[in-house]
SEGUVO-939924 format. One record per atom (N, C-alpha, C, CB): residue number from 1; residue in one letter; atom name; x, y, z. Coordinates in pm, 1 decimal, padded with zeros to 6 digits, m for minus. Glycine has a CB too. Layout:
<pts>
NUM a CA X Y Z
...
</pts>
This chain:
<pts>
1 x N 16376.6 12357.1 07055.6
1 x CA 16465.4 12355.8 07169.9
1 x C 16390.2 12413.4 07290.4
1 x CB 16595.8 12436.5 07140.6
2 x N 16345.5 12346.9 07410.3
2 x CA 16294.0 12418.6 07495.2
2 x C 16405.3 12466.9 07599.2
2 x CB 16185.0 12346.8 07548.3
3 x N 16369.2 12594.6 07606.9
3 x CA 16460.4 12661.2 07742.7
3 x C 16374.6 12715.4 07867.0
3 x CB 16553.2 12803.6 07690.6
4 x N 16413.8 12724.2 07944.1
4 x CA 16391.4 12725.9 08076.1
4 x C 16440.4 12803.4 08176.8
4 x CB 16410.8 12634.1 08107.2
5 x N 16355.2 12891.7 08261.2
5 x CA 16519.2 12948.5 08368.9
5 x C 16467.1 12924.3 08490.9
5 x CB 16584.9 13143.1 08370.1
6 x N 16621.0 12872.8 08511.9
6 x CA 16618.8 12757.1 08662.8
6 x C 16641.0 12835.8 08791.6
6 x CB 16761.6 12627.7 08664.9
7 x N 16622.2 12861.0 08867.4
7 x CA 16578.1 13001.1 08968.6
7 x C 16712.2 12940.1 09151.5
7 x CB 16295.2 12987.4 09020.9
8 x N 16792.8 12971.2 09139.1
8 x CA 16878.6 12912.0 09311.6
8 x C 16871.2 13010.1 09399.9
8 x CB 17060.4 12877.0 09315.5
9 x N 16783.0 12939.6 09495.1
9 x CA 16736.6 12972.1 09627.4
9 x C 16838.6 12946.4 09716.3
9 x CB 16618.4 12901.7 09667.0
10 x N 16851.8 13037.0 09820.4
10 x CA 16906.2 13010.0 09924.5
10 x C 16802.6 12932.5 10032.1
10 x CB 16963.0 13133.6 09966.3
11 x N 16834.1 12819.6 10069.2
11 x CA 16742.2 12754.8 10183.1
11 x C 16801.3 12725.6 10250.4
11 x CB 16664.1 12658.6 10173.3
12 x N 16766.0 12776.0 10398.4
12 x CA 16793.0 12751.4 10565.8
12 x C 16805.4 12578.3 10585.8
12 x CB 16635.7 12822.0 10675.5
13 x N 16888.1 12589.3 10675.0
13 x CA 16959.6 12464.4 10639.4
13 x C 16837.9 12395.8 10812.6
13 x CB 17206.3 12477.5 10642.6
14 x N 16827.9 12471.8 10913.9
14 x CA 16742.2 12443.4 11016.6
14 x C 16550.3 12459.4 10942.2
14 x CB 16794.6 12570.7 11155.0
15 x N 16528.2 12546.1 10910.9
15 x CA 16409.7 12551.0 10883.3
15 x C 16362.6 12491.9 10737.0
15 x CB 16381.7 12679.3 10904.6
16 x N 16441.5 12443.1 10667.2
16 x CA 16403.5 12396.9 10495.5
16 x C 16371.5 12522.0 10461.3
16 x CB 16264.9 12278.5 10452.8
17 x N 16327.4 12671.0 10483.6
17 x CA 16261.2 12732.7 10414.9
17 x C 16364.5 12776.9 10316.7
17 x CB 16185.4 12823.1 10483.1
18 x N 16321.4 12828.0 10228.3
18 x CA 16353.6 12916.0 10120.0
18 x C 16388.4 13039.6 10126.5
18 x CB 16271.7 12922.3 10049.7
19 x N 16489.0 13138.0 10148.9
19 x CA 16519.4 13241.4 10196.6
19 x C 16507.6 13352.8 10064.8
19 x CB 16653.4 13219.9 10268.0
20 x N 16570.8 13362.4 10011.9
20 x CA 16610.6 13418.8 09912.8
20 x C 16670.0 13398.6 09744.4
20 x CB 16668.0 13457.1 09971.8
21 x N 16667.7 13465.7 09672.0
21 x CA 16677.4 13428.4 09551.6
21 x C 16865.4 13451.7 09547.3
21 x CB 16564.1 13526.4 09443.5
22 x N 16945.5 13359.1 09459.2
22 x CA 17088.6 13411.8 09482.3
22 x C 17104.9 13452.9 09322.4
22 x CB 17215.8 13283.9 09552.5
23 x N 17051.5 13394.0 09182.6
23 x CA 17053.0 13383.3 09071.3
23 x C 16907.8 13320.7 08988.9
23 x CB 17167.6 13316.2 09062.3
24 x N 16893.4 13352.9 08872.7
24 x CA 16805.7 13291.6 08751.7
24 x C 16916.0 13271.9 08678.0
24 x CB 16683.8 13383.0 08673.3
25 x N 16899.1 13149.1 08612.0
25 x CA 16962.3 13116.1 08463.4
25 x C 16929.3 13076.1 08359.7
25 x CB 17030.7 13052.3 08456.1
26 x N 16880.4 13086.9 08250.1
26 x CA 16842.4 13055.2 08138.2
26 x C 16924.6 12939.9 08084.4
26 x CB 16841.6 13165.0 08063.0
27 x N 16826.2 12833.6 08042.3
27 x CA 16893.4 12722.1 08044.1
27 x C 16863.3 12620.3 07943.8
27 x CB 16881.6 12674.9 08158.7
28 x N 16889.3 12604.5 07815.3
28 x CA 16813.3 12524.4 07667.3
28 x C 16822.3 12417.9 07605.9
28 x CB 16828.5 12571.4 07565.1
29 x N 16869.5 12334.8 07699.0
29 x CA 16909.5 12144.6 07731.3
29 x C 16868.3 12068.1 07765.8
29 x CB 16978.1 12093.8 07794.6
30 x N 16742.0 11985.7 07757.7
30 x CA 16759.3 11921.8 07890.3
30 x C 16733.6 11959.5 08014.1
30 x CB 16858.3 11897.5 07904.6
31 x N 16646.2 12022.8 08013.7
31 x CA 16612.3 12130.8 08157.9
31 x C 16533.2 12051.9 08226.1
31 x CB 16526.7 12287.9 08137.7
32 x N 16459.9 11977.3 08166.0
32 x CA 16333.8 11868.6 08171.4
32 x C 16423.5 11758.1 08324.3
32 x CB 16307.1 11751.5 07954.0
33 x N 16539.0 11740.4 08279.2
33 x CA 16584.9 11677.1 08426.2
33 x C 16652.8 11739.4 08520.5
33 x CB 16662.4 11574.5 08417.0
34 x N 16621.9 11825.5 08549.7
34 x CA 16621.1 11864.9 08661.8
34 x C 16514.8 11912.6 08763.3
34 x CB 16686.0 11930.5 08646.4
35 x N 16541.2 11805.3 08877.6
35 x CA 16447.0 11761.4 08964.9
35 x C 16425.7 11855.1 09077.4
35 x CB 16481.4 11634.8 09010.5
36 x N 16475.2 11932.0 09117.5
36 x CA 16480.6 12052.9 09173.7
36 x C 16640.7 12102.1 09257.5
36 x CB 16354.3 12045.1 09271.6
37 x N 16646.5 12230.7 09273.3
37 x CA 16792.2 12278.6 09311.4
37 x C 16765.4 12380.6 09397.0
37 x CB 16888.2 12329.3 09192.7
38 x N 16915.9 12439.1 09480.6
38 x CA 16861.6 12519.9 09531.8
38 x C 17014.3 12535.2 09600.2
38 x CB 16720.6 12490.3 09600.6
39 x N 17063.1 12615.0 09679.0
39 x CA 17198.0 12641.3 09775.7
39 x C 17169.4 12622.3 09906.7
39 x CB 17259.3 12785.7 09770.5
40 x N 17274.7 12616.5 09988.2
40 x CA 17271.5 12566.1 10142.3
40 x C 17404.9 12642.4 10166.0
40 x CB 17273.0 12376.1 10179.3
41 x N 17430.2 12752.2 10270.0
41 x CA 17549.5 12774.8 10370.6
41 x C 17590.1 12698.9 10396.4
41 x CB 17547.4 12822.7 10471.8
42 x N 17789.8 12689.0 10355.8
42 x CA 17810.9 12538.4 10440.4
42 x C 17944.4 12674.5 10476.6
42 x CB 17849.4 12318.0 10335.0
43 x N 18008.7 12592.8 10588.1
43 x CA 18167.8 12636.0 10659.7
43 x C 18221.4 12740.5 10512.4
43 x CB 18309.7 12445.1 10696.7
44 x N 18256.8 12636.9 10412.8
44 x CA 18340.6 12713.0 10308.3
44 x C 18253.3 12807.2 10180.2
44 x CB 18434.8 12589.6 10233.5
45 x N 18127.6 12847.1 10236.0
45 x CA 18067.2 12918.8 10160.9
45 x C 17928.4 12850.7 10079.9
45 x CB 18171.6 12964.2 10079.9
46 x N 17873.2 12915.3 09988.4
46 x CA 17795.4 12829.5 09977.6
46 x C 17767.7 12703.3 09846.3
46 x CB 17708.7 12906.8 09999.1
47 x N 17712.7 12614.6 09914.4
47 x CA 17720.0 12472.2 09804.9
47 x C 17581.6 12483.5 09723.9
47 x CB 17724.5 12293.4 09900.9
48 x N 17567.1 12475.5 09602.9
48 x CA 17499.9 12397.6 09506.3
48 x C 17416.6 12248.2 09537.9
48 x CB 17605.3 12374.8 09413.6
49 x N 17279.2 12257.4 09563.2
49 x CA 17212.7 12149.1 09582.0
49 x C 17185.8 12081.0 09419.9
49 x CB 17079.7 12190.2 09671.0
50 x N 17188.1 12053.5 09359.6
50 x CA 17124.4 11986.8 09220.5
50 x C 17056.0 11861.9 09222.5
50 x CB 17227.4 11960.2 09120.7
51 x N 16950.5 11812.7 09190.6
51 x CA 16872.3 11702.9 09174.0
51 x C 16838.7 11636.8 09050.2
51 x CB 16773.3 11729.5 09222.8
52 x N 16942.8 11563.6 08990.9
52 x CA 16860.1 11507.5 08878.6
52 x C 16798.9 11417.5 08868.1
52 x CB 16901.6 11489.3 08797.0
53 x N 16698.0 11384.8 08755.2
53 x CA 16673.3 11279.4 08701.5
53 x C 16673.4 11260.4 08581.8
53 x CB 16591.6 11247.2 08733.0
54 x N 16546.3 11119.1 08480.0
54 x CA 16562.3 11087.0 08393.7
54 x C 16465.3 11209.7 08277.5
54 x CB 16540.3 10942.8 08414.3
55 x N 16527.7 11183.5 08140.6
55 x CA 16476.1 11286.2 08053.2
55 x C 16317.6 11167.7 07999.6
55 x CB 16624.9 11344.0 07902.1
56 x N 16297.3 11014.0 08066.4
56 x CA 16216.3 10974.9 08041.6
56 x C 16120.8 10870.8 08179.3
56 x CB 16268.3 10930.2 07925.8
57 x N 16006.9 10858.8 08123.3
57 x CA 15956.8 10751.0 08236.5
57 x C 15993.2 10610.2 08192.8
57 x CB 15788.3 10754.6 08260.3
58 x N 16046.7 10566.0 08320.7
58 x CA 16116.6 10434.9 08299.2
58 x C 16041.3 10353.4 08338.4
58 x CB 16237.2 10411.0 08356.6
59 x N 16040.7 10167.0 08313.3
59 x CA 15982.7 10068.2 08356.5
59 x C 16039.2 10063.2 08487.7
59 x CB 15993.5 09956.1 08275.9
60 x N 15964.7 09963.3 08596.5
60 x CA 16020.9 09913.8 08692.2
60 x C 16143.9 09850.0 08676.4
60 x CB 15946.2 09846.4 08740.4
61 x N 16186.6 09734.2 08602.8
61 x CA 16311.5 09670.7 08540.4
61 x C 16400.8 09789.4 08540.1
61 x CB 16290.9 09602.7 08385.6
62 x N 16404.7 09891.4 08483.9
62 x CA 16495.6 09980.9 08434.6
62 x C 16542.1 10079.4 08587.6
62 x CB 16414.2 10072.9 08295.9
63 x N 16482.9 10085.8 08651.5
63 x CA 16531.4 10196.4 08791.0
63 x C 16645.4 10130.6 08850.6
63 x CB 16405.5 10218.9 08930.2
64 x N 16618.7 09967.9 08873.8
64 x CA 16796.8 09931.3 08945.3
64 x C 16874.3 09927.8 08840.6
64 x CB 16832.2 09771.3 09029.6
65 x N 16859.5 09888.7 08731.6
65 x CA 16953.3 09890.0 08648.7
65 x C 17015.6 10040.2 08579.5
65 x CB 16900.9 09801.8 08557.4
66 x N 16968.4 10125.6 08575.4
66 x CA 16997.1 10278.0 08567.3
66 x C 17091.1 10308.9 08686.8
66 x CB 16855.0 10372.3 08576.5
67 x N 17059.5 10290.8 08783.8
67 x CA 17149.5 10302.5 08930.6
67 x C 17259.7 10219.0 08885.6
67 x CB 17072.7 10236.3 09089.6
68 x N 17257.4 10070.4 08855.9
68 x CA 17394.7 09992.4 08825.4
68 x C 17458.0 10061.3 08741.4
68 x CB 17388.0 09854.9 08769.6
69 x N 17421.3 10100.6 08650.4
69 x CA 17527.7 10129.4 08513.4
69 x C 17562.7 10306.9 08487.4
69 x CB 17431.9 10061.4 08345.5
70 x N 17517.3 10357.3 08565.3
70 x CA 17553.1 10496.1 08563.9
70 x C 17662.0 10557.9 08657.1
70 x CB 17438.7 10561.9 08588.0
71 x N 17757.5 10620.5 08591.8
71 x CA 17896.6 10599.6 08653.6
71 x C 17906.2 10779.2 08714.6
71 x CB 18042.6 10536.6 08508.9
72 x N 17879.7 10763.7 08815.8
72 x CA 17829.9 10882.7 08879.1
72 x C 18010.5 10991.5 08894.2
72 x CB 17733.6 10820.4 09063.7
73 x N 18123.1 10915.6 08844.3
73 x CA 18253.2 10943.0 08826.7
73 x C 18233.0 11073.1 08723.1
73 x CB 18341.2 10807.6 08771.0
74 x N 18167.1 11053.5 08643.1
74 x CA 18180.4 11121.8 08534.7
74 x C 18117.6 11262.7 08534.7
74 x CB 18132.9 11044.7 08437.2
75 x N 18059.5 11281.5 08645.5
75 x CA 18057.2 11459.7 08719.6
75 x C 18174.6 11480.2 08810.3
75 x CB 17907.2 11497.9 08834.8
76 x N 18227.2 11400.2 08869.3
76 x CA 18367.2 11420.6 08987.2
76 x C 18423.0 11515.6 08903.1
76 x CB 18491.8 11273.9 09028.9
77 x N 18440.6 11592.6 08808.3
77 x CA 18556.7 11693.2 08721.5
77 x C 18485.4 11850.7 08745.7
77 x CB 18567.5 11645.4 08510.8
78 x N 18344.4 11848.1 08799.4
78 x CA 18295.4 11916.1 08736.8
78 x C 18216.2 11982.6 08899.1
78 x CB 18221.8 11843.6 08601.1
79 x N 18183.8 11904.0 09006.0
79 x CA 18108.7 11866.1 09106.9
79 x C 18193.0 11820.7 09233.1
79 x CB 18021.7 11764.3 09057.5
80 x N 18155.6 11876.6 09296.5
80 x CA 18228.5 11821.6 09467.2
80 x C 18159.2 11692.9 09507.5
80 x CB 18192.4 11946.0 09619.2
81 x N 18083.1 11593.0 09470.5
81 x CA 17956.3 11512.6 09484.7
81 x C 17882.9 11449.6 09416.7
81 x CB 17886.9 11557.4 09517.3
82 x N 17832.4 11320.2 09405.1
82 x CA 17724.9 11290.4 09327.3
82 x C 17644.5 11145.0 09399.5
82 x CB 17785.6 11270.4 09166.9
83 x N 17558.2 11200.8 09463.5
83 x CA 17511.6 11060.1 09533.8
83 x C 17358.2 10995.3 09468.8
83 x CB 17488.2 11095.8 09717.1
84 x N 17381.4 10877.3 09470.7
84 x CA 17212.4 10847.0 09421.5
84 x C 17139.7 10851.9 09528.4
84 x CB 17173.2 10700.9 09353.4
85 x N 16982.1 10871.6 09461.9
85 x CA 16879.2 10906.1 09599.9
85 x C 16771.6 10821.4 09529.1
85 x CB 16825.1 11100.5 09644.1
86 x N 16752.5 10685.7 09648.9
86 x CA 16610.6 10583.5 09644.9
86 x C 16496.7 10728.5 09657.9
86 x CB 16596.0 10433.7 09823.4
87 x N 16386.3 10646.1 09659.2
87 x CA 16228.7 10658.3 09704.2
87 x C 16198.6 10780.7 09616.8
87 x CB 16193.8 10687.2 09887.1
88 x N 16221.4 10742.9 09463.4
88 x CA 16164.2 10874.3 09366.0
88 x C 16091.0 10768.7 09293.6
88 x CB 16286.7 10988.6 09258.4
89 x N 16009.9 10843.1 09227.6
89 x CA 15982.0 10735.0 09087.5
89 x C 16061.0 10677.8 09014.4
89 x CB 15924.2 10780.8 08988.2
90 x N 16152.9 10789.4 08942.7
90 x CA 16257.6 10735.3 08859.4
90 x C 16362.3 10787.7 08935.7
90 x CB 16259.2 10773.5 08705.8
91 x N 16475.8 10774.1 08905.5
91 x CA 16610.3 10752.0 08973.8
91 x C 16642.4 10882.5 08975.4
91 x CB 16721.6 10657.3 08905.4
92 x N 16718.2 10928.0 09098.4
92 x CA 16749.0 11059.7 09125.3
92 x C 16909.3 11088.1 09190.2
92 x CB 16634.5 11105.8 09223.6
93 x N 16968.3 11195.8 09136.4
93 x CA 17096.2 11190.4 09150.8
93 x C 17144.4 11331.0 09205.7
93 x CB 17156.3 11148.2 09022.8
94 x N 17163.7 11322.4 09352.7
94 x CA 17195.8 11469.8 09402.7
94 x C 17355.2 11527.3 09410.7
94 x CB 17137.7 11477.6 09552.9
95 x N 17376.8 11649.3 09293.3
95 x CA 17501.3 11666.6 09291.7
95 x C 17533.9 11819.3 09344.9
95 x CB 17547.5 11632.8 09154.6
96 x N 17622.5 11798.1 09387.0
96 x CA 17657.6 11896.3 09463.2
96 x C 17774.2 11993.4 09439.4
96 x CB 17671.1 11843.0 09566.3
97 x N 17752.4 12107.1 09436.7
97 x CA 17931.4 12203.9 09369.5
97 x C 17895.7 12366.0 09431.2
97 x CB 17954.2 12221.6 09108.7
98 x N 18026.6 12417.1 09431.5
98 x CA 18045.9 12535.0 09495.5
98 x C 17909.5 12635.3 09398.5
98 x CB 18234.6 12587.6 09479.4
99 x N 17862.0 12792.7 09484.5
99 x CA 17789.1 12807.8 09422.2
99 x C 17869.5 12915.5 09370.9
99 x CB 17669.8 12809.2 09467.4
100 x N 17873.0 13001.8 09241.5
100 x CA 17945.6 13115.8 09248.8
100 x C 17859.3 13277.1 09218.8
100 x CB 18060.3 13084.2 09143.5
101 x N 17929.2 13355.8 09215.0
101 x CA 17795.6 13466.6 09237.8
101 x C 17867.9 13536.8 09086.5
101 x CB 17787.7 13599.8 09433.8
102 x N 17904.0 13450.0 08982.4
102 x CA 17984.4 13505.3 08897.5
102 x C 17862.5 13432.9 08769.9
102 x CB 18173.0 13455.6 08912.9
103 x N 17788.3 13523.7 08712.4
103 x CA 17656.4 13484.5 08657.2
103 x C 17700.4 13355.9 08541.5
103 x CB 17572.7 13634.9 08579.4
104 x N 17772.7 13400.7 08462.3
104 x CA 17849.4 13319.7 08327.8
104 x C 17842.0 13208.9 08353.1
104 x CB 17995.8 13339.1 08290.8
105 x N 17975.0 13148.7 08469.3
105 x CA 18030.5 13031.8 08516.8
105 x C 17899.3 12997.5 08573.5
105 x CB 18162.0 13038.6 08613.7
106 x N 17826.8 13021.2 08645.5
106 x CA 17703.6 12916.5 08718.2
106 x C 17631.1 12861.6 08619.5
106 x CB 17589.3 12988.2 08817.7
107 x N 17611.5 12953.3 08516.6
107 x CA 17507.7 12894.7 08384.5
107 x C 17570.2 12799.8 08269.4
107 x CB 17448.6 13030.4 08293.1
108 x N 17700.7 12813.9 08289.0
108 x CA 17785.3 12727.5 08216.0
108 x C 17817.7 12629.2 08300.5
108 x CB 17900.2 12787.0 08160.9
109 x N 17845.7 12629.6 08434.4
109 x CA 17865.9 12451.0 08502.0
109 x C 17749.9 12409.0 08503.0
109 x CB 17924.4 12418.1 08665.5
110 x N 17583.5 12460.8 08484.3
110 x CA 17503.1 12383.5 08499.7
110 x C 17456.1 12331.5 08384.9
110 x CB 17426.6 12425.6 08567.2
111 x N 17483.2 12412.8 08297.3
111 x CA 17495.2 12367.4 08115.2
111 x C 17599.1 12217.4 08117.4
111 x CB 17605.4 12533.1 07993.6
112 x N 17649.4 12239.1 08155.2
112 x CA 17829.2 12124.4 08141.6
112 x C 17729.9 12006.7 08221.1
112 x CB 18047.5 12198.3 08280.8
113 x N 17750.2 12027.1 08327.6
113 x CA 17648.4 11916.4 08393.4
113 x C 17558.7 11851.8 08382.7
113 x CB 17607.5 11929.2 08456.1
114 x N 17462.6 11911.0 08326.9
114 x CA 17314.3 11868.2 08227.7
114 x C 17376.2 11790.3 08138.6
114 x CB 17219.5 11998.9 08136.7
115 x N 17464.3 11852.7 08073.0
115 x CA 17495.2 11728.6 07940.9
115 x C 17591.4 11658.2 07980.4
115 x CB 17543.6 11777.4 07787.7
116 x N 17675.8 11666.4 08069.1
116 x CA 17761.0 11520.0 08090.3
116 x C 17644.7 11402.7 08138.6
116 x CB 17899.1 11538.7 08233.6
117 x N 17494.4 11504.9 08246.9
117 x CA 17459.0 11400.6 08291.7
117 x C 17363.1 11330.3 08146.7
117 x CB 17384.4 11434.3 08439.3
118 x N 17301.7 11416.0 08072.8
118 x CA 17254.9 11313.1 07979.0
118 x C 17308.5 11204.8 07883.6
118 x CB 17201.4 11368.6 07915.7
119 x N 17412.5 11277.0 07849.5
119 x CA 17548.6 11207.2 07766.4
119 x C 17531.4 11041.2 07857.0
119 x CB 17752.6 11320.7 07808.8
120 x N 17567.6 11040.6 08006.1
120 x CA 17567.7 10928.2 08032.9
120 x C 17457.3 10834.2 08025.2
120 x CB 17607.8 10932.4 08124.7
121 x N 17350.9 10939.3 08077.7
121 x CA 17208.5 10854.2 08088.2
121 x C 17147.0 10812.9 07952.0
121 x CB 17090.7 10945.0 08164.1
122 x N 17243.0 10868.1 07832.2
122 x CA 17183.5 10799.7 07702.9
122 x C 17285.8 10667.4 07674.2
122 x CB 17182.8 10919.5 07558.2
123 x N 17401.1 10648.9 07713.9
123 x CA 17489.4 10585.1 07740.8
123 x C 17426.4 10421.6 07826.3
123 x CB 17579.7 10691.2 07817.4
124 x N 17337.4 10512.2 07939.7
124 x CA 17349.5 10391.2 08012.6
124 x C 17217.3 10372.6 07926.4
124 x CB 17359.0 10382.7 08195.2
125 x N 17111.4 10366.8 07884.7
125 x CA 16997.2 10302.7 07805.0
125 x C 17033.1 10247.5 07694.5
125 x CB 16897.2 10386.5 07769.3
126 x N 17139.2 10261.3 07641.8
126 x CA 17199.9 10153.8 07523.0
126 x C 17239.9 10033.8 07623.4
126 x CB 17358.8 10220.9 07418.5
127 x N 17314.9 10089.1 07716.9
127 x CA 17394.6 09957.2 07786.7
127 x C 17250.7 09835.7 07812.0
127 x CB 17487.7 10018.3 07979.7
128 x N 17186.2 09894.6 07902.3
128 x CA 17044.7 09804.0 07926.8
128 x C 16949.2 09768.0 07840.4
128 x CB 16965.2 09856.8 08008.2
129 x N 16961.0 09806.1 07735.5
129 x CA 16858.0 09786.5 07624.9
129 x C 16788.1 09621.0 07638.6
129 x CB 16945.5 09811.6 07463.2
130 x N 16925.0 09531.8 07651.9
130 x CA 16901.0 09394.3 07630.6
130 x C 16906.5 09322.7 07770.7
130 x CB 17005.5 09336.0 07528.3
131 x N 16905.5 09402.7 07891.0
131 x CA 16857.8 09318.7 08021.8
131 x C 16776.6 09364.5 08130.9
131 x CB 16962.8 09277.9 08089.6
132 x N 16665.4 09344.1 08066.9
132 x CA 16528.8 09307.5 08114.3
132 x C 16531.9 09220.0 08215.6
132 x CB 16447.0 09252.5 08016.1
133 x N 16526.6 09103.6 08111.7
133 x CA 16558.3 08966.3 08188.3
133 x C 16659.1 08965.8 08301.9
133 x CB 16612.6 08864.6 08089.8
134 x N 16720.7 09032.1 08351.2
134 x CA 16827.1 09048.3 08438.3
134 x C 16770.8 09138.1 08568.2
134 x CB 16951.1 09118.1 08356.6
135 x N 16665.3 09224.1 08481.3
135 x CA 16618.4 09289.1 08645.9
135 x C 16483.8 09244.4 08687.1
135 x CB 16606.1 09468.0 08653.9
136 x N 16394.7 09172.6 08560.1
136 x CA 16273.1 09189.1 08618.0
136 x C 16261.5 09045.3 08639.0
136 x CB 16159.9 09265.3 08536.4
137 x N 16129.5 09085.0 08767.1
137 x CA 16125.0 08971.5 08893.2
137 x C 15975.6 08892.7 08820.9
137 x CB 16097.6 09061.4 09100.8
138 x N 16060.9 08763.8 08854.5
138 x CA 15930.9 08598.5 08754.3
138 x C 15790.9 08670.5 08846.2
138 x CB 15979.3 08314.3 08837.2
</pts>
């Protein structure tokens, strides 16, 4: 089981920099997709940046079709957000949720999250298994 501890920065929303540390969490899932994170000040306090991606390297064929069939609904329970993000290698999914300064709950919604998001992304590689032919170009 590899674990990991995933480190949320506060970053300046004018300068990109990196301000400060808000939490570490120890984390033994699936850590491998996550593409990087970090918090942002917004009006109602502060938000949760999250970046995922895939737990594998995908073919070309497979990046639009990962975007088609992944039902980005299935963090809405959990997440204020979930948008896909072009121009990665493999497909990247920025989700977004309140941050809390309550150690437990942050390490447990990002636990919950990790595995709803793999749950799907193993979900959607059964779905595509058999169309190839559907994404890749003659």
């Amino acid at each position: 089981m590899e674990e990991a501890v995933i480190v949320i920065m506060l970053k300046d929303k004018e300068t990109g920099f990196l301000e400060k540390e808000l939490g570490s969490y120890t984390l033994s899932e699936n850590v491998g997709m996550v593409y990087n994170i970090y918090a942002e000040q917004a009006d109602e306090g502060k938000k949760v940046v999250l970046r995922l991606t895939c737990n594998k390297e995908i073919e070309d064929w497979e990046y639009d079709a990962i975007f088609d069939y992944y039902d980005t609904e299935v963090l809405s329970t959990i997440a204020d957000g979930v948008e896909e993000e072009d121009g990665h290698y493999n497909p990247v999914w920025v989700v977004r949720f309140p941050y809390s300064d309550v150690y437990e709950e942050m390490e447990h919604r990002l636990s919950d999250i990790i595995e709803i998001h793999n749950k799907e992304l193993l979900s959607v590689y059964d779905a595509i298994a058999d169309k190839k032919d559907d994404y890749s170009e003659e």
